[in-house]
C-alpha positions as CSV (number, residue, x, y, z in Angstrom):
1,X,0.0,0.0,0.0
2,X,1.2,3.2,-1.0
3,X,2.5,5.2,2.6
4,X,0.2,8.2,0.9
5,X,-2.7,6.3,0.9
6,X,-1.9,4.6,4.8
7,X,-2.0,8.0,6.4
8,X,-5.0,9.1,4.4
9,X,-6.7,6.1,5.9
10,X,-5.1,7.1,9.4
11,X,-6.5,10.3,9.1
12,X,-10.1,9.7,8.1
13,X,-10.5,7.0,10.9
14,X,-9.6,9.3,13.6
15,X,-12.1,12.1,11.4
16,X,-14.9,8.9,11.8
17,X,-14.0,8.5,15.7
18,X,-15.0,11.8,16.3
19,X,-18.2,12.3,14.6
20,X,-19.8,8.7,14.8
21,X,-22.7,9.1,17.7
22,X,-25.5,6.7,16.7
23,X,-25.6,3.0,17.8
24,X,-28.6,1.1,17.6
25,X,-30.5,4.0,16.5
26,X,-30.2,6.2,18.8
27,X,-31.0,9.8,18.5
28,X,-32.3,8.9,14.9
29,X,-36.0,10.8,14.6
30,X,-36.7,9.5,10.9
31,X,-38.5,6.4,11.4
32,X,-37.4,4.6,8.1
33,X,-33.9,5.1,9.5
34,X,-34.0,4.5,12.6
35,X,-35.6,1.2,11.8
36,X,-33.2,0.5,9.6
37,X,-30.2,0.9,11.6
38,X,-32.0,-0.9,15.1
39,X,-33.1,-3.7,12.9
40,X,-30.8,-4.6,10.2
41,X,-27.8,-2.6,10.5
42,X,-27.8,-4.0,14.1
43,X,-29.9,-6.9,13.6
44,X,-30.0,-10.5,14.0
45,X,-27.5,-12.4,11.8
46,X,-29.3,-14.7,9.3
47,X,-29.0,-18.5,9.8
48,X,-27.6,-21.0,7.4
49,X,-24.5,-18.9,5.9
50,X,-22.2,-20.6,8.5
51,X,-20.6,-22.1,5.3
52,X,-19.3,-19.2,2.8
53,X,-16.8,-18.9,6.2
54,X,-15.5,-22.6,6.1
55,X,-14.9,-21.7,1.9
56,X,-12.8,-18.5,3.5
57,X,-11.1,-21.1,6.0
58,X,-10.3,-23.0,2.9
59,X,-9.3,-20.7,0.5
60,X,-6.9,-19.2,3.2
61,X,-5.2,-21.8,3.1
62,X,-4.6,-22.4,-0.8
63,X,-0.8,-21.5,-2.5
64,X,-2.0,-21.8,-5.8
65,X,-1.2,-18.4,-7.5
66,X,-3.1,-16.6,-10.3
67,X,-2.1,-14.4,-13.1
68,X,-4.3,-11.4,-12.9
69,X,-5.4,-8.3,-13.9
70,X,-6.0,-5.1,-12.4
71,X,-8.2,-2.7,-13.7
72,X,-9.0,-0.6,-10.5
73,X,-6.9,1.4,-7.8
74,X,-4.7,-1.7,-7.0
75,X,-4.5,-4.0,-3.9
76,X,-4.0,-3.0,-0.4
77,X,-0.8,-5.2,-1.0
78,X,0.5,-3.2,-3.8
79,X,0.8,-4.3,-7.1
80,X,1.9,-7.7,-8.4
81,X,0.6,-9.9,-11.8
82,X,0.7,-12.6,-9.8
83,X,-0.9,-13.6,-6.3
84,X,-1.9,-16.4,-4.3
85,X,-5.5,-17.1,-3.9
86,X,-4.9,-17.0,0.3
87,X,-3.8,-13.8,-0.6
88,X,-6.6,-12.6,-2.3
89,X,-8.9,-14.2,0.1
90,X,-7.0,-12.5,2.9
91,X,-7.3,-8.7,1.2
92,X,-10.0,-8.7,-0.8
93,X,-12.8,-10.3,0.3
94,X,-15.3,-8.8,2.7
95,X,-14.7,-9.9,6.2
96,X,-17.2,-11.6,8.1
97,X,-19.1,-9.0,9.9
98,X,-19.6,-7.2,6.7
99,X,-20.8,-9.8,4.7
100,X,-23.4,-10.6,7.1
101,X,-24.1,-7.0,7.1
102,X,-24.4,-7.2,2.9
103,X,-27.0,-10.8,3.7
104,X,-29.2,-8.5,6.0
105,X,-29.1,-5.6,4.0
106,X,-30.6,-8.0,0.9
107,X,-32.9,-10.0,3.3
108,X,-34.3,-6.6,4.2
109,X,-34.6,-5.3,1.1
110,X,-36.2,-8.8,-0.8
111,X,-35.3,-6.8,-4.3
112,X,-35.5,-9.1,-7.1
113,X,-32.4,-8.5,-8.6
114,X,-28.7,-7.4,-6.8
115,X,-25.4,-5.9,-8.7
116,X,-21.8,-6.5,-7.4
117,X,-18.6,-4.5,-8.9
118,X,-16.1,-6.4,-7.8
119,X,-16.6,-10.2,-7.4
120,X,-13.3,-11.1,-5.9
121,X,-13.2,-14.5,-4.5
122,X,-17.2,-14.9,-4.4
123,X,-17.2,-14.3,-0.5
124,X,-19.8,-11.1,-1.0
125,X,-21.4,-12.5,-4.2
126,X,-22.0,-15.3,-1.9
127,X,-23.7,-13.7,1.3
128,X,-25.9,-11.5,-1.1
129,X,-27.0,-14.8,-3.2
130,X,-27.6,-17.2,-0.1
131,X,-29.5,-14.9,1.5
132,X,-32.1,-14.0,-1.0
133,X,-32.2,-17.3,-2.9
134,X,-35.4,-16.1,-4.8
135,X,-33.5,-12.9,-6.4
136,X,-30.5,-13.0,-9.4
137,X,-27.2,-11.6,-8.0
138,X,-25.5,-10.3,-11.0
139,X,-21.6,-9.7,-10.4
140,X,-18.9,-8.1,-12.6
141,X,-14.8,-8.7,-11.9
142,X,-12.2,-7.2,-14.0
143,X,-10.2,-10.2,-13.5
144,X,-11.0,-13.3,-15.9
145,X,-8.9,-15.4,-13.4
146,X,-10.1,-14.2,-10.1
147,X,-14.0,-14.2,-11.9
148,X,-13.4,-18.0,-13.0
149,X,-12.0,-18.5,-9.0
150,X,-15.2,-17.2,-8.4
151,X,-17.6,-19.1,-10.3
152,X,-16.0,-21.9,-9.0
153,X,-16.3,-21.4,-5.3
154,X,-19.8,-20.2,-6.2
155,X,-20.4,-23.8,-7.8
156,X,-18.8,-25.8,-5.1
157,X,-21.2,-24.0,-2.9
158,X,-24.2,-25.4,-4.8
159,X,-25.5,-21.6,-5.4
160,X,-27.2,-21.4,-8.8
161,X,-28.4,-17.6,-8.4
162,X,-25.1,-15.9,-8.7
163,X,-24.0,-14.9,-12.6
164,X,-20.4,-13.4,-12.6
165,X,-18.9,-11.6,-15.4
166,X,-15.4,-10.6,-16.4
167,X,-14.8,-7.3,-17.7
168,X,-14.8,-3.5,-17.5
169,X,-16.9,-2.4,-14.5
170,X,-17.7,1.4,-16.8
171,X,-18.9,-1.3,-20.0
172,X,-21.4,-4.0,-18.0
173,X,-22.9,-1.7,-15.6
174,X,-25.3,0.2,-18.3
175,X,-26.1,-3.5,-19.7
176,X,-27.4,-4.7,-16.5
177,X,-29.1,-1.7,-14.9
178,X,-32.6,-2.5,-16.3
179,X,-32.8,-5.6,-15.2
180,X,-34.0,-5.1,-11.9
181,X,-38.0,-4.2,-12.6
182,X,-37.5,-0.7,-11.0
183,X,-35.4,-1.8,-8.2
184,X,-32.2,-2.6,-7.3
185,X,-29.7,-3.2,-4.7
186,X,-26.1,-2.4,-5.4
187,X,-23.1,-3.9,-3.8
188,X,-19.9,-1.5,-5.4
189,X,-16.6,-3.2,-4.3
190,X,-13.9,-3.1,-7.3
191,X,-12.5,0.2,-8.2
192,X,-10.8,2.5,-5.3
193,X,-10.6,5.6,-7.4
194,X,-13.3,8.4,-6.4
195,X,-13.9,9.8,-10.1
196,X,-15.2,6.0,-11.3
197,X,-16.8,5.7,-8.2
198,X,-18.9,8.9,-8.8
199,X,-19.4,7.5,-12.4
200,X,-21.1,4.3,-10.9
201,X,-23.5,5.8,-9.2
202,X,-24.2,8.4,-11.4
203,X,-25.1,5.8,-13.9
204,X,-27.4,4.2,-11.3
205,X,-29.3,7.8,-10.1
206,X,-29.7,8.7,-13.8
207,X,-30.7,5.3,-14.7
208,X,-34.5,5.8,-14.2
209,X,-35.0,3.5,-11.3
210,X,-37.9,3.6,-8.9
211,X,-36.0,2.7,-6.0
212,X,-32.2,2.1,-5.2
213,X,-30.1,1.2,-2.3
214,X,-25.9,1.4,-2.9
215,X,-23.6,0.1,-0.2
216,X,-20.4,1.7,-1.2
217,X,-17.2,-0.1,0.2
218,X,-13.9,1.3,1.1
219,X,-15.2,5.0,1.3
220,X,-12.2,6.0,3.6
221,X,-9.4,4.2,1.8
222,X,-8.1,7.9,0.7
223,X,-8.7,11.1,0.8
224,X,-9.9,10.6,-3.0
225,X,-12.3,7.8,-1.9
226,X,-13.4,9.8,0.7
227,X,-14.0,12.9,-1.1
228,X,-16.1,11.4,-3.9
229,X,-18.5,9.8,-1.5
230,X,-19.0,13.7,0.2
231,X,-19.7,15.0,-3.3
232,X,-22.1,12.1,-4.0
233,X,-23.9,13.2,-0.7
234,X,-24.7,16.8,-2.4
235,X,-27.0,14.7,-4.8
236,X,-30.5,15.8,-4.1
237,X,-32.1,12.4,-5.4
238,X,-30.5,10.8,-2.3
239,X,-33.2,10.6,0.5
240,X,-30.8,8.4,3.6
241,X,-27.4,8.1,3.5
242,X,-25.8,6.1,6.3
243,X,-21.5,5.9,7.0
244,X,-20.6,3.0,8.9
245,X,-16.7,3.6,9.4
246,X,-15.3,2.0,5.4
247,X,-18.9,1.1,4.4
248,X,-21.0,4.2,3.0
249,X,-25.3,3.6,1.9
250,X,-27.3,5.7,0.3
251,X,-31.1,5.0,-0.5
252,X,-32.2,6.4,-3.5
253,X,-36.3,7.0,-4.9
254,X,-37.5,6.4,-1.4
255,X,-40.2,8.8,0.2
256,X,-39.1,9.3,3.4
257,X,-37.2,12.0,5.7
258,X,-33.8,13.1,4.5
259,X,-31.1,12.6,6.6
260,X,-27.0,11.8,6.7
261,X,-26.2,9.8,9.9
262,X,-22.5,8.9,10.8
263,X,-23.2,5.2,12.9
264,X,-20.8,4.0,15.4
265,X,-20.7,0.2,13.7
266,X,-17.5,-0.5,12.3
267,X,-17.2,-2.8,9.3
């Protein structure tokens, strides 16, 4: 990791430390939020997912190395054409607690379709598809070898509702934005630099979607992250956004009090 980068991220936690207040939704008026943030945000963990953590257990302890190709910000490691998949495991996937954060978010939510940007191993792909098995979890990585890795964890989990994709995140996402009947959950987790990240989501507000709800990863892995996610804020088609320490949410179409709320949960 670049030693620019580390005391960005040294910096904006302390920033987060100081601000967050709300835990369990406390002093949140908006009912919609404060809902959301007592009872999924801080809610129960959904049963039978006990197994995408025995994959992890597995997969962090593989050698075998893959030849792959970065199209985003680069790794928290640094760069490098080759890495192992324990490696990959180890610094790219979402960690447990957000992953089960990502299944109750979708449980919530019950939307019929979900889009990833940034497969990685399968670990997220995974929670969002096992815990709505009903809805398609459609899920782009710019790495052919890490998206076959992927599929196959997907397949030795016996989960038959997750499609991944290789290619370019800017390319697939207008392709798949209308396939969600009006509504969509978004799960944006592969590209670390603010101006793409702002190009997402842009193409998601403007995409004429009822309703939308974007949990943003890595929003204070630098200064440029973090900035982007404040400029997205200033949208006024955003009616909630939550920041959860590295995990930002906005909720997008929805009739309800506006508010920004800066919760004490750390992901």
């Amino acid at each position: 990791m670049k030693p620019a980068i580390l005391i960005d991220q040294i910096i904006l936690s302390i920033r987060f430390l100081a601000r967050a207040r709300h835990r369990q939704g406390r002093g949140v008026h908006p009912p919609f939020a404060h809902k959301f943030i007592r009872e999924v945000v801080f809610g129960k963990d959904l049963p039978g997912l006990e197994g995408i953590e025995d994959l992890r257990g597995i997969l962090r302890g593989n050698r075998e190395t893959l030849k792959i190709s970065d199209l985003g910000a680069g790794s928290r490691q640094g760069p490098g054409e080759r890495r192992s998949i324990r490696n990959l495991v180890k610094y790219t996937a979402v960690n447990a607690k957000k992953g089960r954060l990502l299944a109750r978010i979708a449980r919530y939510l019950q939307f019929p379709v979900m889009i990833e940007l940034g497969t990685g191993t399968g670990i997220s792909s995974l929670y969002l598809g096992m815990s709505c098995p009903q809805a398609r979890v459609l899920s782009c990585e710019g790495s052919p070898a890490i998206a076959a890795l992927a599929r196959q964890n997907i397949r030795q989990m016996q989960v038959s509702n997750i499609e991944v994709c290789d290619g370019v995140f800017l390319e697939w996402l207008p392709r798949v934005l209308n396939q969600g009947a009006g509504e969509l959950f978004v799960f944006l987790d592969g590209d670390h630099r603010g101006e793409r990240l702002l190009q997402y989501c842009d193409m998601i507000i403007d995409s004429g979607l009822t309703r939308a709800v974007v949990v943003l990863d890595d929003i204070h892995w630098s200064g440029d992250m973090n900035l982007a996610w404040k400029t997205l804020l200033k949208r006024s088609e955003i009616s909630l956004s939550l920041e959860l320490y590295n995990t930002g949410i906005f909720f997008y179409g929805y009739d309800i009090q506006k508010g920004h709320f800066v919760i004490n949960y750390y992901t």
